[in-house]
C-alpha positions as CSV (number, residue, x, y, z in Angstrom):
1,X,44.2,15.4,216.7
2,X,43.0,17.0,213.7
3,X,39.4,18.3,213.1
4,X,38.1,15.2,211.0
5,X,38.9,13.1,213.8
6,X,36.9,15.4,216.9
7,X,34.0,15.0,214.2
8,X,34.1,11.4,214.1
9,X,34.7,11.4,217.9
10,X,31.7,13.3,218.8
11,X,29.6,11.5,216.4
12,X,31.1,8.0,218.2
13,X,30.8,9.7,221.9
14,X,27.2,9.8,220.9
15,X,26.2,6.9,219.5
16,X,28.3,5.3,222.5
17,X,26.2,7.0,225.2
18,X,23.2,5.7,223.1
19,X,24.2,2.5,223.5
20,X,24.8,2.4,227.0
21,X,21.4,4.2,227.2
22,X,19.9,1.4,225.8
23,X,21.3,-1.7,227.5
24,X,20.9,0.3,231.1
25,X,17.3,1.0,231.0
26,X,16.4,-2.1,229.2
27,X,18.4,-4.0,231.8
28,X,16.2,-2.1,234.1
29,X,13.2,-3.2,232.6
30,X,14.1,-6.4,232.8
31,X,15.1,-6.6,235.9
32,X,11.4,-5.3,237.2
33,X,9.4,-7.9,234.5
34,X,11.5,-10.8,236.0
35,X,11.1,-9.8,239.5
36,X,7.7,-9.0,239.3
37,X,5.1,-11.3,237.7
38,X,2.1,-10.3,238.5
39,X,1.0,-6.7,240.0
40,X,-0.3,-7.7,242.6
41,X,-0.2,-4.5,244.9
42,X,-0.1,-0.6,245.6
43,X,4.0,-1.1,246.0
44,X,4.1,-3.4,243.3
45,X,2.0,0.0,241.1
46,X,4.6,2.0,242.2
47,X,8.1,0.0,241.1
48,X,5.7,0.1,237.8
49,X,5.3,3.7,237.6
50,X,9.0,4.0,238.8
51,X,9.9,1.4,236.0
52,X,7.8,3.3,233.8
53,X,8.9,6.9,234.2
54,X,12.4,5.7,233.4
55,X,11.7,4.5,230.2
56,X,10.1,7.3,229.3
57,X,13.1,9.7,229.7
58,X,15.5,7.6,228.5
59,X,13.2,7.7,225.5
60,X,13.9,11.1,224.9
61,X,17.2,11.5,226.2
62,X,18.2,8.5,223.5
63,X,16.1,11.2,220.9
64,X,18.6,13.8,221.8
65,X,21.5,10.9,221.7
66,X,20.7,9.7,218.2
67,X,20.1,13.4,216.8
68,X,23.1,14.7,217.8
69,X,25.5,12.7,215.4
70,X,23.2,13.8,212.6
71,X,23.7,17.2,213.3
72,X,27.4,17.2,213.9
73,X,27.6,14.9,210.7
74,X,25.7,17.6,208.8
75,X,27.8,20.3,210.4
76,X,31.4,18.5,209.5
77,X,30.0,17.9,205.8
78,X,29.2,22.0,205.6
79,X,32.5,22.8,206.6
80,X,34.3,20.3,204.4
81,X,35.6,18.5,207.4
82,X,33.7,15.1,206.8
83,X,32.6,13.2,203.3
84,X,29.5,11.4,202.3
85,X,31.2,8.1,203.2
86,X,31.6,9.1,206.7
87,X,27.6,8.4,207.0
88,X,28.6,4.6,208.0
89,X,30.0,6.3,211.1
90,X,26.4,7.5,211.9
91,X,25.0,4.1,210.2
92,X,26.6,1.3,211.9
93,X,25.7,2.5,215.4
94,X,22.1,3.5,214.6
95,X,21.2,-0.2,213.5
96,X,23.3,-1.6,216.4
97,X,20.9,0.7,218.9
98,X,18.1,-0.6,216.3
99,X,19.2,-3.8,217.1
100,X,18.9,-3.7,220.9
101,X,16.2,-2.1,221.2
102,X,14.2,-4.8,219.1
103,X,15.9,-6.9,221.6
104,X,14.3,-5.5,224.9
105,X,11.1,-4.5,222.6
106,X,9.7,-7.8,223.9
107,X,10.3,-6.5,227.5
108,X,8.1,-3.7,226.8
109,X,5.1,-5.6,225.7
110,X,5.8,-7.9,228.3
111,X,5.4,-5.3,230.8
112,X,2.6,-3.4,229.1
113,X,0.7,-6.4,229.5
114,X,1.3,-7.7,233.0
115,X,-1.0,-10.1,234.9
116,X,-2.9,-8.1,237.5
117,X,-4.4,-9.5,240.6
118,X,-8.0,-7.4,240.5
119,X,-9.6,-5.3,238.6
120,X,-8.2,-2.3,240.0
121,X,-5.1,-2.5,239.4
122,X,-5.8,-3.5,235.9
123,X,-7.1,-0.5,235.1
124,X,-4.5,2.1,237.0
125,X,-1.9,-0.6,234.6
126,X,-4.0,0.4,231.7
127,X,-3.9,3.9,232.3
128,X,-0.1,3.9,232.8
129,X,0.2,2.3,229.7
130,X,-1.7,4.6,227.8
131,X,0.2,7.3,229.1
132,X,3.6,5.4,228.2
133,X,2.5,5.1,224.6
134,X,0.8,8.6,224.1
135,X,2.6,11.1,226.3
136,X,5.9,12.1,226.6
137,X,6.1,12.8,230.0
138,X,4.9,10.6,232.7
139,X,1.2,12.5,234.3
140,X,1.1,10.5,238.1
């Protein structure tokens, strides 16, 4: 296999991973939003924070998984291994993880805005939230 193809392999190994990233923890999310209407108790707080967490680090792992083909891109172009019209091997896979995760973006407001039973639990959901949107790392 010549050194080209590796290129275009690692840059595809990524974007793959990505992918797979993306269908696995939205799947997960979805899985919780279906199952779990309302929050209605402690146990149902903590398959939230659980639910939560995990999208959180898939967040940046799938930062990590769509940098990475950048980077070997712009590596294989410095060393005259790649061309500028490799970019659609970086291009196609980006809008197809675009794609998906406009898909399960719903999900996400579904679940950032979940019927609570009391007041209470409305406000340890808000605070999760505002972690989930402002943080990087879940704080509980």
């Amino acid at each position: 296999m010549d050194t080209r193809s590796l290129f275009i392999l690692g840059i595809l190994g990524f974007a793959a991973v990505g992918v797979a990233n993306s269908i696995w923890y939205g799947l997960e999310l979805k899985r919780f939003v279906d199952r779990t209407p309302v929050l209605a108790s402690h146990l149902d707080m903590m398959r939230f924070k659980k639910a939560v967490s995990h999208q959180m680090y898939a967040a940046l792992f799938q930062i990590v998984l769509l940098s990475a083909p950048l980077v070997i891109f712009l590596t294989g172009m410095m060393f005259d291994f790649l061309t500028a019209s490799d970019i659609f091997v970086i291009i196609v896979p980006s809008v197809i993880i675009l794609i998906i995760g406009a898909i399960f973006k719903r999900l996400e407001t579904r679940a950032k805005t979940m019927l609570t039973a009391s007041p209470e639990i409305q406000a340890e959901r808000d605070a999760i939230v505002h972690t989930w949107l402002r943080k990087a790392f879940p704080d509980w």
